[in-house]
NUBA-509485 format. One record per atom (N, C-alpha, C): x, y, z. Coordinates in pm, whole numbers, plus 50000, padded with zeros to 5 digits. Atoms other than C-alpha are relative to their C-alpha. Layout:
BEGIN
XYZ/...
//
This chain:
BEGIN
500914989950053/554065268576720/498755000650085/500774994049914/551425286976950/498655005149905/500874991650041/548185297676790/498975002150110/501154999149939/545825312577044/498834994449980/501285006450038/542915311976885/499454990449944/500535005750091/540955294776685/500924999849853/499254999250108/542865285176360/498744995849865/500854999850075/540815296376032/501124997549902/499155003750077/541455289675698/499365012549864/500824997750141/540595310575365/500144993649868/499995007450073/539335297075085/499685007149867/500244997950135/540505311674772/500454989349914/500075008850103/540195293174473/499404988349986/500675018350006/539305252474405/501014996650056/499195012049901/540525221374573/499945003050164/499915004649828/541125213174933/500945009250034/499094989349933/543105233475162/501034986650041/499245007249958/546455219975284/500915007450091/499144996249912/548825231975588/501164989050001/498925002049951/552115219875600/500345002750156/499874996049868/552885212575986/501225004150047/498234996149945/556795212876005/500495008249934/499014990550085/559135238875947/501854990849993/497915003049984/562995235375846/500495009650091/498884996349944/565855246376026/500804996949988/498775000950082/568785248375812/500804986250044/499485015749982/571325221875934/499294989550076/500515008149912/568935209476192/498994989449914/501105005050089/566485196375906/498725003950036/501265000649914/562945190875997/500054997450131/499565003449830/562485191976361/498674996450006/501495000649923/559325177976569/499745006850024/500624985949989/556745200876568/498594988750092/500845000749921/554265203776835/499105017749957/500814992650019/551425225176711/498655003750084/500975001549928/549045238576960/499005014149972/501164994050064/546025252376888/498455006050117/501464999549926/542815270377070/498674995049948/501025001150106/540655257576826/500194996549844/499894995950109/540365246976494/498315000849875/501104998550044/537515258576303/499724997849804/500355005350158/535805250875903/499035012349973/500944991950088/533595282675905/500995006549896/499154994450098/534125299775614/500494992249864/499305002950052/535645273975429/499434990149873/500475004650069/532655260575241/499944989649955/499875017250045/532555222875242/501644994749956/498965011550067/535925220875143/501154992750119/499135010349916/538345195075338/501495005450029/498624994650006/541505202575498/500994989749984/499085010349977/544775179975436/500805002450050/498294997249951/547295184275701/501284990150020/499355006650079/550545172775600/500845001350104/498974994249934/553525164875804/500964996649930/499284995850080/556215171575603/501574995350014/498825005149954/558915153675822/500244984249931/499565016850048/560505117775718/500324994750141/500045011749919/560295094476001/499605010050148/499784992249852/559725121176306/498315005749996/501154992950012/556085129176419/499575013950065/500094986749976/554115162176463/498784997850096/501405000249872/551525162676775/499185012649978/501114988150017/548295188376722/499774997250097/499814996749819/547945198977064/498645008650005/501374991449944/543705211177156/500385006050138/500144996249866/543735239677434/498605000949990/501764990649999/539895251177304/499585007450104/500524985449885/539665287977480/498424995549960/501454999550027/536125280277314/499974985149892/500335012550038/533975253877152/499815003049808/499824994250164/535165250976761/499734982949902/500595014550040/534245222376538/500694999449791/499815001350156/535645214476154/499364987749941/501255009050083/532745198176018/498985007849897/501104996350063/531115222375830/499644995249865/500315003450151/529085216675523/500294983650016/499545012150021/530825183175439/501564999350043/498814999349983/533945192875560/500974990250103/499175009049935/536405166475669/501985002750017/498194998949992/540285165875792/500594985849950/499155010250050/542665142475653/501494998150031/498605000249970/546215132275774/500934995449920/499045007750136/548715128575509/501875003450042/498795002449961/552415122175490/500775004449862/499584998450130/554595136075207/501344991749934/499465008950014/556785107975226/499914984850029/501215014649980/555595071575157/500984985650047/499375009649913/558685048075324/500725004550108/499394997049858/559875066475626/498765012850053/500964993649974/556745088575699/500045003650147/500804994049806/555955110676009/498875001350026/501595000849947/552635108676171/499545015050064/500544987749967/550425134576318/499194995550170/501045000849834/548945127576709/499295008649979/500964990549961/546145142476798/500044999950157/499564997349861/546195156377179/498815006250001/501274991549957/543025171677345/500665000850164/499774991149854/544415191377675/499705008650093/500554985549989/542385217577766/499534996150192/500155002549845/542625217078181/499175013150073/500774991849959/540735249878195/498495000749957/501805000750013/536985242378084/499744986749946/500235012350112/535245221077856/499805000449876/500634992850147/534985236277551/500324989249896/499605014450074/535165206977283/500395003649886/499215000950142/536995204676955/499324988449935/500595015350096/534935180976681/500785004249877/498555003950135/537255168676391/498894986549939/499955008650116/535885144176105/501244995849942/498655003350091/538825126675983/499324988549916/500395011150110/538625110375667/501514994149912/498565007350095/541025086175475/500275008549891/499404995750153/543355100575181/499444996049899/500675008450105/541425096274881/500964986549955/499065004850039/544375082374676/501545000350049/498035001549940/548265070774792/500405003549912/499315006150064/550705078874622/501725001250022/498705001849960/554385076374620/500635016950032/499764987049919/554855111974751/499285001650110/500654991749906/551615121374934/499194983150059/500755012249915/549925088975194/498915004550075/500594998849895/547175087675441/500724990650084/499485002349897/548865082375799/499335000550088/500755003549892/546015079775998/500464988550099/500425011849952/546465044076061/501404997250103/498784999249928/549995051576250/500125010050075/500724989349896/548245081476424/499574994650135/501105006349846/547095078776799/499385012749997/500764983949904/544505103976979/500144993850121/500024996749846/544655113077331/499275008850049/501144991749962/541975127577532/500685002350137/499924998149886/543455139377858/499225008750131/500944992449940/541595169377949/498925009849887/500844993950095/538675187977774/499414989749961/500755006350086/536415175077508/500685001549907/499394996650135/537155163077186/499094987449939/501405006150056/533925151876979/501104991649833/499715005550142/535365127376684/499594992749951/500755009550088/534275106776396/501194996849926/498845004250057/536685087576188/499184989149870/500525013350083/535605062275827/501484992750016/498755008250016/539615052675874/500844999350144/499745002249865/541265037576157/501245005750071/498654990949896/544015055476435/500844986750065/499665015449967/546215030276540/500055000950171/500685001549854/545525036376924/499385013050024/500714984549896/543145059577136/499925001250134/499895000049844/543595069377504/499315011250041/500884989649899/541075085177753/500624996850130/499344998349901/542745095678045/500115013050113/500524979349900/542405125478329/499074999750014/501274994950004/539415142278309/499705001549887/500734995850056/539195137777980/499064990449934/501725003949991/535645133277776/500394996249828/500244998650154/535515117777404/498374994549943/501085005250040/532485120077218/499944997249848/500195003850144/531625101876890/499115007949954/500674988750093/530775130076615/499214990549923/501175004650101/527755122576390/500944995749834/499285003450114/528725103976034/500215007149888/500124987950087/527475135275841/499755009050072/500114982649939/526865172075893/498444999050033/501295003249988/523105163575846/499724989850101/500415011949900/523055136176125/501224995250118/499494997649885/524615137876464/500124989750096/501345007749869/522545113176648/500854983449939/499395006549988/524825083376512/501504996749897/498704998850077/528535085276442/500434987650049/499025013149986/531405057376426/501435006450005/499165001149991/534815059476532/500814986350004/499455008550054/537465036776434/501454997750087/498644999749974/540875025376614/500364986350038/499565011949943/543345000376698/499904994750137/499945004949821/544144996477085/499045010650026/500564988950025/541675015977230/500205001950205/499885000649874/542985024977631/499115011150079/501244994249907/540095030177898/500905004350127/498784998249914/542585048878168/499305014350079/500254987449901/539935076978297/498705005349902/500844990650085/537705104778189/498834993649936/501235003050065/534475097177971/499664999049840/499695001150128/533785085377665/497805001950011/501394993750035/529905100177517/499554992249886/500485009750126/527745077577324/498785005049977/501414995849978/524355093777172/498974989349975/501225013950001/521525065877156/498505006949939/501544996550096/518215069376947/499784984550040/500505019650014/516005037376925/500164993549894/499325008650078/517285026876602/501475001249958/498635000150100/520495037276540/500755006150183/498864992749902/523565046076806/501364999549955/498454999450013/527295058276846/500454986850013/499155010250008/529955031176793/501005003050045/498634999550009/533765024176835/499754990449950/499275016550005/535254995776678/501604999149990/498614998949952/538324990176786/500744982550007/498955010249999/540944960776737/500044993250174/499995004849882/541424958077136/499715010450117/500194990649894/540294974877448/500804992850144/499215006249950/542384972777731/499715017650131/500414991249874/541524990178103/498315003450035/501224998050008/538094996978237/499005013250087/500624991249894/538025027478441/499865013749948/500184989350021/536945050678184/498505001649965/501505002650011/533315058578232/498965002449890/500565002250110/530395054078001/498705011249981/500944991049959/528105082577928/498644996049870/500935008250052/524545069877732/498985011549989/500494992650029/523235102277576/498625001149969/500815000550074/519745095977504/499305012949964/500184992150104/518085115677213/498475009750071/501724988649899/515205143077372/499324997049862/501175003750122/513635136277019/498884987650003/500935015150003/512785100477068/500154998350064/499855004849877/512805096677454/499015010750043/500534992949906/510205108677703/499944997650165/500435001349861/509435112778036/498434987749994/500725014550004/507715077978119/499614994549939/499785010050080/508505057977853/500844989950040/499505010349927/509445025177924/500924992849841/498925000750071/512615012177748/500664986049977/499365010450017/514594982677632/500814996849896/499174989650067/517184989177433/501584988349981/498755006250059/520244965177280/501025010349959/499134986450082/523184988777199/501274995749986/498925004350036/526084975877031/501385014750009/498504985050027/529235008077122/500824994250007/498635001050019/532064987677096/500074985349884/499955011950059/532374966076804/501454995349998/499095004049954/535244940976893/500054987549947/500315016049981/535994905176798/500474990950077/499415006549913/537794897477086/499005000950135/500845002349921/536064890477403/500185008850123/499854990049908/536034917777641/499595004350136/501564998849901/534394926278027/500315015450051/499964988249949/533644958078081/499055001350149/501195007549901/531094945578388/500445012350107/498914990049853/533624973078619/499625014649980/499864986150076/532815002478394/498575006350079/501054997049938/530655028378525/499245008049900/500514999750106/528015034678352/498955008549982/500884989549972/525495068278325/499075003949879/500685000050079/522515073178130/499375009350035/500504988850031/521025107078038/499095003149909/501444996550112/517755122677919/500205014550007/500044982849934/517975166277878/501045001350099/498934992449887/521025172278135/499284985350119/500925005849858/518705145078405/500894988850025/499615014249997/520655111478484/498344993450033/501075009349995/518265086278465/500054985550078/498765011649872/519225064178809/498654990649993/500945014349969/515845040478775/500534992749876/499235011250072/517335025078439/501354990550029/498715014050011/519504993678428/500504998349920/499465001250076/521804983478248/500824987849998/499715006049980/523484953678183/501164990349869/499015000550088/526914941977975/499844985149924/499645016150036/527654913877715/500594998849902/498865000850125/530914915177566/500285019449971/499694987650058/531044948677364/498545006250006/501264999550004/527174951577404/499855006050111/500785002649872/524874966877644/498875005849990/501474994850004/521264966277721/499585010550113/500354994349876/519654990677904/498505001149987/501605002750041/515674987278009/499665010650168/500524990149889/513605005778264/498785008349938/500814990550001/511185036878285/500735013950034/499624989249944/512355070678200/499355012950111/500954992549827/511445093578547/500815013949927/499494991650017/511665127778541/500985009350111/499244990449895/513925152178730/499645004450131/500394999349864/513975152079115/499305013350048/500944987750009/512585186279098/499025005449967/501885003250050/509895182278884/499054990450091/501025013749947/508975151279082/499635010850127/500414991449876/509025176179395/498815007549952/501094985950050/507045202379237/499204995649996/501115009150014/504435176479154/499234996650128/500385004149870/504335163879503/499515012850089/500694993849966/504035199379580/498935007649962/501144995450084/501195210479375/498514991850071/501355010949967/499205179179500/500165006550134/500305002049839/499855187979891/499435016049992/500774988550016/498485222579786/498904997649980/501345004250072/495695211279603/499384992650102/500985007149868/494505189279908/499905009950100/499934991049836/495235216480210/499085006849917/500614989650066/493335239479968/498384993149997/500695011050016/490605208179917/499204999750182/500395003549858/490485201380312/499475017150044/500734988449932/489975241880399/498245003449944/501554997550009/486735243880180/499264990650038/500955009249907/485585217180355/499385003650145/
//
């Protein structure tokens, strides 16, 4: 199944919305369904939550991100949920982010099944995501049982609410560093997380968002930041590692690893262009200085 666009939802009546992902086909039964999508979006849909269901017994269904554009199902309070309509041979749901023509990002909230029960499950925890190409902004309170960044692609941890952006948590089992960029936003008291069971590879780079609210141009910094909570012992010492103020990298800060930890200290500088402009304002201001002399 192909949906171009953006996939909306309407919301008549009460309760949660629910999509069924697989279809039948008479003797064939349920078949694997690969659902790909340009988007899936929550306007419209007024806080309420979607539950998508895969509907197969033991065979999973992959949601496949192209994002022609940048779509987000978070509105209001609105969260996704992965459920299973069968609770001892269950099919799962992948998540896939593919999008090899821009960057347009897809943000998803997934939240655990309220209640199990012997029909309907949450299957998160037998879910993977995959980030290969594009963006794909997520937040999770329940865990995926692996996540892979790989290609070119970029994952960024979504905020924990709709009201607060500035520090989300994601949750998974294995969590494979194999490329692309993973986006962490940083404030001075609070930052993005993972916690993850095991990390395993180190060549997927680290991007260290800091907040234009509470960061300036030449403020001096020092900064503990716990993004990977782990209890196994980990070295990411290989990883490369980029720290941002406004669009600027910020190449006079340091940074330095320990375990799942890392500090970063320094003086934020401003943009090599501003610093020019500065330098040329002053060599004006003197030639201008030296002629009325």
């Amino acid at each position: 199944m192909i949906v171009g666009g953006a996939a909306l939802f309407n919301t008549v009546g009460t309760g949660d919305l629910r999509w069924a992902l697989n279809a039948y086909n008479g003797d064939k039964g349920w078949l694997p369904a690969v659902i790909q999508l340009g988007g899936l979006s929550s306007a419209n849909v007024n806080g309420k939550n979607l539950i998508l269901c895969n509907n197969d017994s033991g065979r999973d269904t992959t949601l496949l991100f192209k994002n022609y554009g940048s779509t987000a199902f978070t509105g209001g309070d609105s969260t996704v949920t992965l459920t299973s309509w069968y609770s001892s041979s269950e099919g799962y749901i992948n998540i896939v982010m593919d999008n090899t023509s821009n960057k347009n990002a897809q943000t998803l909230r997934v939240k655990r099944h309220g209640t199990d029960t012997n029909e309907e499950r949450d299957i998160t925890q037998n879910s993977t995501v995959t980030v290969r190409n594009g963006v794909l902004n997520m937040y999770s309170d329940t865990k995926f049982k692996s996540t892979e960044i790989t290609g070119d692609g970029t994952l960024g941890i979504a905020g924990l609410t709709s009201a607060d952006d500035k520090a989300g948590s994601f949750i998974t089992g294995e969590l494979l560093l194999n490329g692309g960029d993973i986006v962490f936003d940083v404030g001075r008291t609070a930052n993005d997380s993972i916690t993850a069971d095991s990390i395993t590879g180190n060549s997927t780079g680290i991007i260290l968002d800091l907040n234009p609210d509470e960061f300036a141009i030449g403020d001096s910094i020092d900064l503990d930041l716990e993004l990977f909570k782990i209890a196994a012992a980990v070295d990411l010492s290989g990883t490369k590692v980029t720290i941002m103020l406004g669009g600027v990298e910020q190449t006079d800060l340091s940074h330095i690893w320990n375990n799942g930890s890392i500090n970063i200290s320094g003086t934020i500088i401003p943009e090599p262009s501003a610093i020019a402009a500065i330098f040329g304002a002053a060599a004006l201001a003197l030639a201008a200085y030296r002629r009325r002399r």
